[in-house]
N, C-alpha and C positions, 0 to 999 in steps of 0.2 A: 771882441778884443780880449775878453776873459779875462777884465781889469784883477780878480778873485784867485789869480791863478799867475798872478805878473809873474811870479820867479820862472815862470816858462814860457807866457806870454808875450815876455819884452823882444821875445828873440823871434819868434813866430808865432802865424796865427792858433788859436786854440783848437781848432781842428785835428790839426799839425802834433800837438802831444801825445807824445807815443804811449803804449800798451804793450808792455814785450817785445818794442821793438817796432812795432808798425802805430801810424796815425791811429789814433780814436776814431777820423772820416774813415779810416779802411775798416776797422771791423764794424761800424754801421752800414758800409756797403757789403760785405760780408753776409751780413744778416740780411738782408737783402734779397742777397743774389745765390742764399742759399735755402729759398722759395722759387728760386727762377726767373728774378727779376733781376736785367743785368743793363737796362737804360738807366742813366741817372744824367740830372743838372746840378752843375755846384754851382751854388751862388758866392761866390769871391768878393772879398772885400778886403779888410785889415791884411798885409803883408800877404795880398792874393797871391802873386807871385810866386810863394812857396810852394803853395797848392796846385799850382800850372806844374811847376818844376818835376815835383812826385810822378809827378801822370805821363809828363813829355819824355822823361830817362824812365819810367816804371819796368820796363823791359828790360834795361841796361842794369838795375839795381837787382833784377831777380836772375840774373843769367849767373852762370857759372864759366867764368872763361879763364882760359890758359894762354898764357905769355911766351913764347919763343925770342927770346929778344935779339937773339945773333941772326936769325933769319927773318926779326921781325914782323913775324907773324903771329897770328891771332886767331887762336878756336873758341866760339860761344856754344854752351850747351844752354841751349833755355830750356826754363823748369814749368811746369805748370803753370800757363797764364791765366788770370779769369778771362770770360767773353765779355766785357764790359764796353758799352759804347758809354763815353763821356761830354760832356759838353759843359766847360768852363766858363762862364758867363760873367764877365764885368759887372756888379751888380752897385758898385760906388763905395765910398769908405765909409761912410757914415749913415746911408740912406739903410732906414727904418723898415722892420721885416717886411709890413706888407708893401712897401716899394719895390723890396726885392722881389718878390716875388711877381706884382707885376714887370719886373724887367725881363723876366724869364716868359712870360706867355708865349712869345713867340717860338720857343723851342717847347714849346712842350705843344704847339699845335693845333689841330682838331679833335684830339684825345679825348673823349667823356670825362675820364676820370684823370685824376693824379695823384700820387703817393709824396709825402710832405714831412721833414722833422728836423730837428733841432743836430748841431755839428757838435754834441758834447755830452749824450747820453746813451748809454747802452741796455739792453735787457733781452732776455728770452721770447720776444713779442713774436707769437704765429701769424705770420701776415697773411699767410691765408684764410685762417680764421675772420683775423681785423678785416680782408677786405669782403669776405660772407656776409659779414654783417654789416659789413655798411652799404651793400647793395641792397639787403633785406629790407632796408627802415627808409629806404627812397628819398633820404632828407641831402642834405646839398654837403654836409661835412660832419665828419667824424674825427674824432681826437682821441688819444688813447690816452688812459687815469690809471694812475696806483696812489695805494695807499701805502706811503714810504713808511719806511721801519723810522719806530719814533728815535730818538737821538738825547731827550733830555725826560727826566721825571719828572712827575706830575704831584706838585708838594700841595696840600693842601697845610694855609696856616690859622694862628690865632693872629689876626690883625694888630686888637690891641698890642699884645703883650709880643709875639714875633715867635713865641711856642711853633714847634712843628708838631699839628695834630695827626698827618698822614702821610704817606712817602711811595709812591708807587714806579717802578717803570712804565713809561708811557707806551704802550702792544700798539700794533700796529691797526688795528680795529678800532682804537680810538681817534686816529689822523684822519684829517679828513683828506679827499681825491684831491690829486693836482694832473696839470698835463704834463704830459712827459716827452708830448711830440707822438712819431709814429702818426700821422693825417692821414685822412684817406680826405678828397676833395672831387665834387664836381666843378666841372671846366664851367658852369656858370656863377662859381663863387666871385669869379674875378669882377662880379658887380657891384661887391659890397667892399670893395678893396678902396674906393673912391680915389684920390690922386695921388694916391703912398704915400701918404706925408705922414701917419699911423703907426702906429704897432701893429702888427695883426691880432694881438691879444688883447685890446684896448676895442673902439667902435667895432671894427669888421667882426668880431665874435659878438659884440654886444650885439649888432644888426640882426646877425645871423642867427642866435639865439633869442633875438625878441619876435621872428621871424617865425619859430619853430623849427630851424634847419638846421641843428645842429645834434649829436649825440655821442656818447659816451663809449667807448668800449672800454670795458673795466679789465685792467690787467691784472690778474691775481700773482703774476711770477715775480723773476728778478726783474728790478731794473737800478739804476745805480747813474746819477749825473755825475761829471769830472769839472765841479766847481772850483774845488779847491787843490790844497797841494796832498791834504788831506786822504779826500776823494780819488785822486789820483797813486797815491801809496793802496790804497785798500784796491782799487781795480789792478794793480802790478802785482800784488800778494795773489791776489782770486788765480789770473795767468799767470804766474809762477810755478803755484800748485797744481796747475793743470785742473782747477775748479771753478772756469770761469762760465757763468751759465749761460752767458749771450752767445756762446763760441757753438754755434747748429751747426758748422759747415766742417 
């Protein structure tokens, strides 16, 4: 719902917030599908319906058409489409990540593997790389980590007296990993999903990694979440400039 983000949220889902013009969901499949992967599921929930809508006119929005209105007619030049097969999946308004995700098993099949991320972060992530290495390590799931650019400095004081003995910006080698999304997943993960009632970052990672099944791909590049309105001004500026580093395609 991107409660962090209402001035754009209240009107649509957080997906749904554009970047130059297009959803933040489109340039994560972008990036995607500018490795050669062009299957996706969206999991729908909060004001799904917007999300359906994009997809079902996505053709009619990128066409370039000309109007004859006396003879009322109508010529469409369509422009470069992606090859995307999509599948919109009802996934409930409220039900908890890994419900969602089990709602979707069925569309994703007999597939070994499956690729997994969050609807509100972007980065330069090589998914070809990410998925090298998570076939390497044979373990049941991988998550992709950066080490975010720090945001505040690091004051060291005098307790007593409130003196500031030190004053540094906090580099980004000092932050510790977070996940950023980007999954890679084996199709037997969905055992540890137990009956979605869950977060998937709450038990089902805690199983997974008390399991030994889990690992790390360490992202040294961009990557940049749109929590805020904030976040959101700073990724408009990156695409504006024509400096946006998630932009592979």
């Amino acid at each position: 719902m991107g409660t962090r983000l209402s001035e754009e949220t209240q009107s649509k889902p957080k997906p749904m917030v554009e970047i130059g013009g297009y959803p933040i969901l489109w340039h994560i499949m972008k990036i995607y599908s500018s490795f050669g992967f062009h299957e996706f599921v969206i999991c729908c929930g909060y004001k799904g319906q917007m999300i359906k809508d994009y997809f079902v006119y996505y053709n009619r929005y990128r066409r370039t058409t000309s109007y004859r209105l006396g003879e009322r007619e109508t010529e469409s030049y369509l422009e470069d489409i992606e090859p995307w097969k999509i599948t919109l999946a009802n996934t409930g308004l409220k039900t908890l990540t890994a419900g969602r995700i089990l709602k979707i098993k069925d569309y994703i099949g007999d597939d070994e593997e499956f690729m997994l991320t969050y609807g509100d972060g972007v980065g330069n992530i090589n998914i070809d790389e990410l998925l090298k290495f998570h076939r390497s390590h044979g373990k049941l799931a991988t998550i992709s980590v950066v080490k975010p650019d720090g945001r505040f400095g690091a004051i060291k004081i005098n307790e007593g007296t409130g003196e500031i003995l030190n004053f540094k910006e906090k580099a980004r080698k000092d932050q510790s990993w977070v996940n950023i999304g980007y999954m890679v997943f084996n199709h037997r993960v969905f055992d540890y999903l137990g009956d979605g009632s869950e977060m998937l970052e709450a038990m089902p990672f805690e199983r997974l990694a008390g399991d030994g099944q889990m690992m790390a791909y360490c992202h040294e590049g961009f990557w940049s979440p749109m929590d805020t309105v904030h976040d959101r001004a700073y990724l408009e500026e990156l695409w504006g400039r024509g400096e946006a580093p998630w932009k592979l395609w």
